[in-house]
PyMOL Python script that loads the backbone (N, CA, C, O; Angstrom):
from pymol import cmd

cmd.read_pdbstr("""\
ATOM      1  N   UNK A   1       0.842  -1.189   0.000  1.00  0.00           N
ATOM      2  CA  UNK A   1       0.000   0.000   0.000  1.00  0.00           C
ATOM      3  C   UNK A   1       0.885   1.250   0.000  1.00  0.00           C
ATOM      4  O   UNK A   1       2.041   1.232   0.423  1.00  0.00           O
ATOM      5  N   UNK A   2       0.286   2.329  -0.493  1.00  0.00           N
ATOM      6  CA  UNK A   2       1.476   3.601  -0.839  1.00  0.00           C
ATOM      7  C   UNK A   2       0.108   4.307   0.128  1.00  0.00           C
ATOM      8  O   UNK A   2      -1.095   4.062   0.222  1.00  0.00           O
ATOM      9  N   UNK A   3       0.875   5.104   0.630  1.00  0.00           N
ATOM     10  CA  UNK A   3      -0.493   6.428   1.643  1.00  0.00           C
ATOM     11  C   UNK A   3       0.570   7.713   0.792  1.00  0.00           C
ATOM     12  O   UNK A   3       1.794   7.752   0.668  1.00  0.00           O
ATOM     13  N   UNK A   4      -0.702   8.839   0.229  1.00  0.00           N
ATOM     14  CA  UNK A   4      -0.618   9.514  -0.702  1.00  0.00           C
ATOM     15  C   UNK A   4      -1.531  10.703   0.083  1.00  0.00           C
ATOM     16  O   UNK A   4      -2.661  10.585   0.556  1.00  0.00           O
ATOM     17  N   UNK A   5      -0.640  11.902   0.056  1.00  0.00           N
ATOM     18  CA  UNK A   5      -1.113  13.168   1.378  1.00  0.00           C
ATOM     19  C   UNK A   5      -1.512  14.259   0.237  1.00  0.00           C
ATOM     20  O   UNK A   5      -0.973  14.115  -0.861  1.00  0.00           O
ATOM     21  N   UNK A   6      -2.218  15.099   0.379  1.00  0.00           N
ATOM     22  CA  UNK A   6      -3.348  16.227  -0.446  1.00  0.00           C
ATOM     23  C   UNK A   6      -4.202  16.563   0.197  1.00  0.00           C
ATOM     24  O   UNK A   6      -4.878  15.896   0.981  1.00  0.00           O
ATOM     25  N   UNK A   7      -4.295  18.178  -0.198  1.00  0.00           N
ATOM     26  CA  UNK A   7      -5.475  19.126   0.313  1.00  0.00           C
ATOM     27  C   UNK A   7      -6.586  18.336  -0.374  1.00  0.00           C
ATOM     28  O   UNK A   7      -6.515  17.945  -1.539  1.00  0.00           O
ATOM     29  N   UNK A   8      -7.879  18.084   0.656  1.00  0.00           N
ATOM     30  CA  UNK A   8      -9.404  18.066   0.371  1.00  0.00           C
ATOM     31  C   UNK A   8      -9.533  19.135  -0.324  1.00  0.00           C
ATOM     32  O   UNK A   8      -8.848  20.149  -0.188  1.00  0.00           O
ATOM     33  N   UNK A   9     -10.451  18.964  -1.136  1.00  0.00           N
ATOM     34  CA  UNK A   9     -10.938  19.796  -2.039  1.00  0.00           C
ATOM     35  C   UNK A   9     -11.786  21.040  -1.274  1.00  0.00           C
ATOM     36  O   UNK A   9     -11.755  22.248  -1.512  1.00  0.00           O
ATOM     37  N   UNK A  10     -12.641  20.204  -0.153  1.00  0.00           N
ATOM     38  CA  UNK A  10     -13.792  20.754   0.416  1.00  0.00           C
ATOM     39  C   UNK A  10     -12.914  21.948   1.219  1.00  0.00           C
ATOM     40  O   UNK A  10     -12.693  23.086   0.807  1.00  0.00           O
ATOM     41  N   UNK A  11     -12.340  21.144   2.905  1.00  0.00           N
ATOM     42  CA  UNK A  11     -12.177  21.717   3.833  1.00  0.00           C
ATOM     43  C   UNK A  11     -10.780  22.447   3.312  1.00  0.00           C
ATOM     44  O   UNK A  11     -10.836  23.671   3.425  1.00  0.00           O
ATOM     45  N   UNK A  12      -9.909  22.088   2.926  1.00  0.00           N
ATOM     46  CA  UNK A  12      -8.651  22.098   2.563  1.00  0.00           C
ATOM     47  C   UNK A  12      -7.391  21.350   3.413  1.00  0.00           C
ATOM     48  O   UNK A  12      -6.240  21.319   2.978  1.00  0.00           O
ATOM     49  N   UNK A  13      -7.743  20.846   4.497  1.00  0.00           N
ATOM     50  CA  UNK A  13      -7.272  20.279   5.737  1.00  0.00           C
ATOM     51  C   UNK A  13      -6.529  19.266   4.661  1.00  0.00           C
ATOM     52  O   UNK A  13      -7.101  18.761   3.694  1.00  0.00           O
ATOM     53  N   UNK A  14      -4.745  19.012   5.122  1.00  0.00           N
ATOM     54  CA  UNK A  14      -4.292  17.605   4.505  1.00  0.00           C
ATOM     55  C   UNK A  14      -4.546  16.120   5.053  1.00  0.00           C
ATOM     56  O   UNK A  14      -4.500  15.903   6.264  1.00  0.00           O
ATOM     57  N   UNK A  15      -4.772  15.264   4.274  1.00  0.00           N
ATOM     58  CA  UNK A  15      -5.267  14.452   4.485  1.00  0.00           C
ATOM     59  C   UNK A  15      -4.748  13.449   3.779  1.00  0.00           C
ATOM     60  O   UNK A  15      -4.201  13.938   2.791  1.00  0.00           O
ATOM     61  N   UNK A  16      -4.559  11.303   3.805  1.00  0.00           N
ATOM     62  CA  UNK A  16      -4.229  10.830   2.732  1.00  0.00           C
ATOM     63  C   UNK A  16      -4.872   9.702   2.455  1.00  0.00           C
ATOM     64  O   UNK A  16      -5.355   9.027   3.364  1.00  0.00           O
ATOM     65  N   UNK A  17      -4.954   9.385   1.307  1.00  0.00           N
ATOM     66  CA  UNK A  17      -5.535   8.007   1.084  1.00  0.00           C
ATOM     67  C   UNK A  17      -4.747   6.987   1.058  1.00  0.00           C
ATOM     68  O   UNK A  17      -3.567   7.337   1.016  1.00  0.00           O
ATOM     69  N   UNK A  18      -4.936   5.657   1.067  1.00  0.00           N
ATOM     70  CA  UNK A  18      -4.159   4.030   1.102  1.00  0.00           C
ATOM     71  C   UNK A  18      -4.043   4.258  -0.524  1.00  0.00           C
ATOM     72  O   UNK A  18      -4.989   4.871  -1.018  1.00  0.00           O
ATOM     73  N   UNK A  19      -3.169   3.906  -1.265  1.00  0.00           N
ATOM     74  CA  UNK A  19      -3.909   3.460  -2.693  1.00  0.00           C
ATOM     75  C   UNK A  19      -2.561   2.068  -2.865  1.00  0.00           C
ATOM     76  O   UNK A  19      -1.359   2.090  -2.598  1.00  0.00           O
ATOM     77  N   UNK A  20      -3.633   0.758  -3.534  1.00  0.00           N
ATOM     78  CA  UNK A  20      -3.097  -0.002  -3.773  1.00  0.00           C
ATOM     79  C   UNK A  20      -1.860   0.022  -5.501  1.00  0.00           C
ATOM     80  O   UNK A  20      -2.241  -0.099  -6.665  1.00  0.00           O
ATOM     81  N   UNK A  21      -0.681   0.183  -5.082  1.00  0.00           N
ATOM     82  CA  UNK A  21       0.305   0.504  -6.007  1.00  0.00           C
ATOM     83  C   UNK A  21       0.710  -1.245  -6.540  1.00  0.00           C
ATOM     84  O   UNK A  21       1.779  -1.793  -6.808  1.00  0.00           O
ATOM     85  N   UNK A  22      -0.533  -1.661  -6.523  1.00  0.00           N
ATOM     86  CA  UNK A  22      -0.203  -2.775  -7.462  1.00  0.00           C
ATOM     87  C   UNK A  22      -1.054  -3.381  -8.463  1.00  0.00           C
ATOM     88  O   UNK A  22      -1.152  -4.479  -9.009  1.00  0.00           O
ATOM     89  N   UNK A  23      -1.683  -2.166  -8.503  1.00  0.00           N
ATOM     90  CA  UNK A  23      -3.068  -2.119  -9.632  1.00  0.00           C
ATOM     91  C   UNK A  23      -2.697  -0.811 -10.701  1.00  0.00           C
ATOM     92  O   UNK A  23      -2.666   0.361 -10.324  1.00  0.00           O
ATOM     93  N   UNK A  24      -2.529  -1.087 -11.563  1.00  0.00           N
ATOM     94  CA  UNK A  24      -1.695   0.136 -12.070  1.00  0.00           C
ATOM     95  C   UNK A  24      -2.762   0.997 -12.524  1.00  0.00           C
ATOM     96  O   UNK A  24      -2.326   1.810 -13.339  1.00  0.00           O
ATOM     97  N   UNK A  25      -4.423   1.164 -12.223  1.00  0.00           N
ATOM     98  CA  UNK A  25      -4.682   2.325 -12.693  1.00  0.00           C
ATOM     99  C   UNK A  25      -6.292   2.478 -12.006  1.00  0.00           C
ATOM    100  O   UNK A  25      -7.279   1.829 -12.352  1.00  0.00           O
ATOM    101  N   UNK A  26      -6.222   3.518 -10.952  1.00  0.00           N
ATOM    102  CA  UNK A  26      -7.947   2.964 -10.410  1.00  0.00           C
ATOM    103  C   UNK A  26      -8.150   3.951  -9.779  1.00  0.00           C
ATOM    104  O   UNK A  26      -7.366   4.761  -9.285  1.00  0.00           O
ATOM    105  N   UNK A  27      -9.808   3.868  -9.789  1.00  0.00           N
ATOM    106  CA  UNK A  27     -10.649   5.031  -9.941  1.00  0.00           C
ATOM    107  C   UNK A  27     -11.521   4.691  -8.668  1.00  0.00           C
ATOM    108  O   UNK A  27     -12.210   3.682  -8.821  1.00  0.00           O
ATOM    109  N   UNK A  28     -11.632   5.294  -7.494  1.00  0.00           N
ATOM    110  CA  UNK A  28     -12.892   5.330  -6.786  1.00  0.00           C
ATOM    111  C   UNK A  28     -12.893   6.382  -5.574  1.00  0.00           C
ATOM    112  O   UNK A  28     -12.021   7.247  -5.496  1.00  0.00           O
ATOM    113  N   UNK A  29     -14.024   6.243  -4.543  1.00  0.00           N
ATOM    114  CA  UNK A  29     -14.559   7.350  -3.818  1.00  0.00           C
ATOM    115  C   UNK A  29     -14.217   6.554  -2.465  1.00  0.00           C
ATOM    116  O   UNK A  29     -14.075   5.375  -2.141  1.00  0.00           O
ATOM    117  N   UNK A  30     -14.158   7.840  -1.829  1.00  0.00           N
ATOM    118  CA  UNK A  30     -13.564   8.069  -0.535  1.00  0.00           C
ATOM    119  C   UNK A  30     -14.143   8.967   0.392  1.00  0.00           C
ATOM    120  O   UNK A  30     -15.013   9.695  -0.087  1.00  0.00           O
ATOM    121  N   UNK A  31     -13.946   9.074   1.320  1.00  0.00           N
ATOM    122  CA  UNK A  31     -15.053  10.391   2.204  1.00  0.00           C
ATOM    123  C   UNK A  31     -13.555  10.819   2.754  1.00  0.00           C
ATOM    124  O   UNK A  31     -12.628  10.009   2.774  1.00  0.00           O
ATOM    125  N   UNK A  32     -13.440  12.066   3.158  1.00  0.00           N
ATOM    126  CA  UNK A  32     -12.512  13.183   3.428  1.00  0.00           C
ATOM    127  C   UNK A  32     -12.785  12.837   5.064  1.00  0.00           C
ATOM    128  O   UNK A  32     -13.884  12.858   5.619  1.00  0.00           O
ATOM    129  N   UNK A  33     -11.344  12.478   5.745  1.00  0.00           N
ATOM    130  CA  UNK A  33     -11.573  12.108   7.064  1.00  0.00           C
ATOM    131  C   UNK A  33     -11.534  12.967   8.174  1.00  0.00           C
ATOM    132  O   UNK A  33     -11.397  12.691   9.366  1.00  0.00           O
ATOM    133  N   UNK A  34     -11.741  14.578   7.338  1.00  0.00           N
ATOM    134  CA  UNK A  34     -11.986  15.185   8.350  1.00  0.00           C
ATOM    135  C   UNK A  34     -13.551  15.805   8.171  1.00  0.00           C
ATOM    136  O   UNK A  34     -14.312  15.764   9.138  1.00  0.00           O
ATOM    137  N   UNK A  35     -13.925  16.295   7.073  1.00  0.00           N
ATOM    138  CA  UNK A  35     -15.070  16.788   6.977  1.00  0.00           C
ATOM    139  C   UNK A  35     -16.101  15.870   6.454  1.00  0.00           C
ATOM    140  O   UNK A  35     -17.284  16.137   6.668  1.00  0.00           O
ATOM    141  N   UNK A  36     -15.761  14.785   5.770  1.00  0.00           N
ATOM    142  CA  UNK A  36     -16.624  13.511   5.353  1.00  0.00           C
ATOM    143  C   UNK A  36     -17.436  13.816   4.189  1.00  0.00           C
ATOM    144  O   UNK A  36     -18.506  13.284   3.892  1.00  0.00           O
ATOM    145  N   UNK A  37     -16.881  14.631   3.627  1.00  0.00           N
ATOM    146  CA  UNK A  37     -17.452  15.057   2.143  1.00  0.00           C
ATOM    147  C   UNK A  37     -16.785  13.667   1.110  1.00  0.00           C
ATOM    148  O   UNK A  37     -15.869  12.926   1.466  1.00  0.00           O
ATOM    149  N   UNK A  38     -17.433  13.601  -0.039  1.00  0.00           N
ATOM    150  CA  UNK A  38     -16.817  12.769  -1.007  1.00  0.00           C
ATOM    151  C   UNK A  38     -15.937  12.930  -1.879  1.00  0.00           C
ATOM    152  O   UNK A  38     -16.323  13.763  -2.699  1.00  0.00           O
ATOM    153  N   UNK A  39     -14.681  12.437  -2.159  1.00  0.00           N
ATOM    154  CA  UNK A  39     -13.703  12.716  -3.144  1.00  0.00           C
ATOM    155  C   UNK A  39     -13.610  11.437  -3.968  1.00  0.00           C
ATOM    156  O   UNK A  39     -13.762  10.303  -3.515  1.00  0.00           O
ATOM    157  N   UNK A  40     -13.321  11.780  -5.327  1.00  0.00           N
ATOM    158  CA  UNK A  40     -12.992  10.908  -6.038  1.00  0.00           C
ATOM    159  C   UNK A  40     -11.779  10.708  -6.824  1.00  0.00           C
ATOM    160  O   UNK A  40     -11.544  11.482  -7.752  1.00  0.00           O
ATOM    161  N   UNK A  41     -11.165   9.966  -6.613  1.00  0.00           N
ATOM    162  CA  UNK A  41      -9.560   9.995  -6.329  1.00  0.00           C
ATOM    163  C   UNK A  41      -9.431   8.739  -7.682  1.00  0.00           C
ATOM    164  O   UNK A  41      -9.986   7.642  -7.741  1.00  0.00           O
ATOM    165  N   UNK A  42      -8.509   9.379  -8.651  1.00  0.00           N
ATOM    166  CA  UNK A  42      -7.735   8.458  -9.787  1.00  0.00           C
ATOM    167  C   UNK A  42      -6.301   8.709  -9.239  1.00  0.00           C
ATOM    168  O   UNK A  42      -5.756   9.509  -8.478  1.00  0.00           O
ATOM    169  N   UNK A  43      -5.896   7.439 -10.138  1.00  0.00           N
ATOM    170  CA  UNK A  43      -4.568   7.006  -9.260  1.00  0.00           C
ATOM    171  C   UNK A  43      -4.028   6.334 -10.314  1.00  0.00           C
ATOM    172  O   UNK A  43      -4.832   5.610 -10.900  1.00  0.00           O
ATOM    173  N   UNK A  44      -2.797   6.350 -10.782  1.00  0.00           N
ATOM    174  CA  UNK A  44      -2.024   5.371 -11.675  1.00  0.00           C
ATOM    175  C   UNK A  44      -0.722   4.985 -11.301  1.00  0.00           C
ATOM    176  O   UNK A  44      -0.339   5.838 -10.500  1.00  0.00           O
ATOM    177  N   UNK A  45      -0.064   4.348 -11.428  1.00  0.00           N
ATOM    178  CA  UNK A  45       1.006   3.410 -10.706  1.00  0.00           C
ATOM    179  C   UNK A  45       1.836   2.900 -12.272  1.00  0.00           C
ATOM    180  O   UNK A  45       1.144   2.644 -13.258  1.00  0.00           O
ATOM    181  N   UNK A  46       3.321   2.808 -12.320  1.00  0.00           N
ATOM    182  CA  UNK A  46       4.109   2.316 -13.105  1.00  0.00           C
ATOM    183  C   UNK A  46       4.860   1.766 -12.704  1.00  0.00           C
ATOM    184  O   UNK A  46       5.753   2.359 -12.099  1.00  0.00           O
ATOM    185  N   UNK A  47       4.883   0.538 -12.814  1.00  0.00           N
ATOM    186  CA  UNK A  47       6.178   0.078 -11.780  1.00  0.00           C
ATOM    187  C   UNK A  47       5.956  -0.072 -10.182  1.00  0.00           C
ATOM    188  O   UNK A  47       6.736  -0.227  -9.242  1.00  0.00           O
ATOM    189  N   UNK A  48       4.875   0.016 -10.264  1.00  0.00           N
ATOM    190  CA  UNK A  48       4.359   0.518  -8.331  1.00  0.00           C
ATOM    191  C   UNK A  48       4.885   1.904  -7.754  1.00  0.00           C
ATOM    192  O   UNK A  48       5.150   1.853  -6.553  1.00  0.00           O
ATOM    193  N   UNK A  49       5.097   3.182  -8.398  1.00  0.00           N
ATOM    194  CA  UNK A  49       5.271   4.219  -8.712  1.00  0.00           C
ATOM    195  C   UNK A  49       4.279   5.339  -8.993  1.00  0.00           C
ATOM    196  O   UNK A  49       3.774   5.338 -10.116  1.00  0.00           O
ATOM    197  N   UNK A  50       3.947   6.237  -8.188  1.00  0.00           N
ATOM    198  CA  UNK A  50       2.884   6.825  -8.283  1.00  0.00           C
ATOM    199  C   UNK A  50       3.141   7.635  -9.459  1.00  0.00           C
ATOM    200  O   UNK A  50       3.892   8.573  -9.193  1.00  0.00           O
ATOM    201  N   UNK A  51       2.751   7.586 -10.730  1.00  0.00           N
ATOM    202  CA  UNK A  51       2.730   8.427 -11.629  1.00  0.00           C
ATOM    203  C   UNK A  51       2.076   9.639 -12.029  1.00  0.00           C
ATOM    204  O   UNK A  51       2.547  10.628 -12.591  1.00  0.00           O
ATOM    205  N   UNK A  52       0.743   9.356 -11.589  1.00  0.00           N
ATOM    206  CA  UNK A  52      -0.381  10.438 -11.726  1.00  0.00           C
ATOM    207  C   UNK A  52      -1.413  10.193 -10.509  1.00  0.00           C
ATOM    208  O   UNK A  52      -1.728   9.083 -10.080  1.00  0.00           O
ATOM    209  N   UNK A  53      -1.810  11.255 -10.104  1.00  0.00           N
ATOM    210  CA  UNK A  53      -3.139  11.287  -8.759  1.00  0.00           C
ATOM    211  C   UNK A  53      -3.843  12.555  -9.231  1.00  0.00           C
ATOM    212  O   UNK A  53      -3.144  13.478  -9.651  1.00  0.00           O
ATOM    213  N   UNK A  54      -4.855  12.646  -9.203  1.00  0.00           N
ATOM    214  CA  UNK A  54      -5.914  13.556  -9.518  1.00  0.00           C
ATOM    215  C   UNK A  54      -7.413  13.293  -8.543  1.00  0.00           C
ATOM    216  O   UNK A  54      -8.047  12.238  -8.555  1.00  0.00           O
ATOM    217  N   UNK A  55      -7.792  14.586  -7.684  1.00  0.00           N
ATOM    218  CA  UNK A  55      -9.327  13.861  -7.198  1.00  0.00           C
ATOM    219  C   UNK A  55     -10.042  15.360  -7.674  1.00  0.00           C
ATOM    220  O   UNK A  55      -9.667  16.512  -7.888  1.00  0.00           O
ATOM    221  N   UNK A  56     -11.264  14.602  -7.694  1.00  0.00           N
ATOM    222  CA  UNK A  56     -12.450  15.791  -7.952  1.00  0.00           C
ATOM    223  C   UNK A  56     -13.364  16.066  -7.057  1.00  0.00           C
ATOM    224  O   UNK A  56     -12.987  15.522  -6.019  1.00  0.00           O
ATOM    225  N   UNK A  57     -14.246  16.547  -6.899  1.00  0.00           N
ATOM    226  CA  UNK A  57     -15.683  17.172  -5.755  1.00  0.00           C
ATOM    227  C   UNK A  57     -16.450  16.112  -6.362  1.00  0.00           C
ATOM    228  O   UNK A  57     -16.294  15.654  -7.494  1.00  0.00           O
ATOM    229  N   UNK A  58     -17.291  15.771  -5.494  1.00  0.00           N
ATOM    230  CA  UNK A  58     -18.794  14.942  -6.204  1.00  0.00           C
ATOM    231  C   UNK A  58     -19.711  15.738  -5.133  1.00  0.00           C
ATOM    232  O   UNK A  58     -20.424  14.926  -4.542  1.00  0.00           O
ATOM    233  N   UNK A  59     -19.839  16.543  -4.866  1.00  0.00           N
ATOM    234  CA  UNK A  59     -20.793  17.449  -4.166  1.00  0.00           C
ATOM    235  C   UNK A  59     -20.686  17.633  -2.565  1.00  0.00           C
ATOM    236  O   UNK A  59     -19.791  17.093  -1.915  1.00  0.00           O
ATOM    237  N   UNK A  60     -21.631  18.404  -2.024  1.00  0.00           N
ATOM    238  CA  UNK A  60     -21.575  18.688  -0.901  1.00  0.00           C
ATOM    239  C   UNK A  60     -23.143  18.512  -0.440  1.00  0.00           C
ATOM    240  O   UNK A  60     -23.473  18.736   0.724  1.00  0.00           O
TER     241      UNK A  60
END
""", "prot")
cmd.dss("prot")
cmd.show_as("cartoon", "prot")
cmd.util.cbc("prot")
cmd.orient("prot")
């Protein structure tokens, strides 16, 4: 498991997710563990190498 640290979108508070770095490319939702809003977090891995991370808002 790789733990991967970023401002919430919502609160801005840092925060990180687990992401499995042995799936080289995956997409899903998460709740923000401080304010519990939803993020949706892509993730790609090369080599087990975080290459790209991107999350978006899915509302409030």
């Amino acid at each position: 498991m790789y733990e991967h640290f970023f401002q919430c979108p919502y609160c801005w508070e840092e925060i990180s997710f687990l992401l499995d770095s042995s799936v080289a490319e995956q997409t899903y939702v998460e709740d923000c563990e401080v304010c519990c809003n939803p993020i949706e977090a892509t993730a790609k891995f090369n080599n087990q190498e975080l290459v790209y991370f991107d999350i978006k808002e899915l509302g409030q």
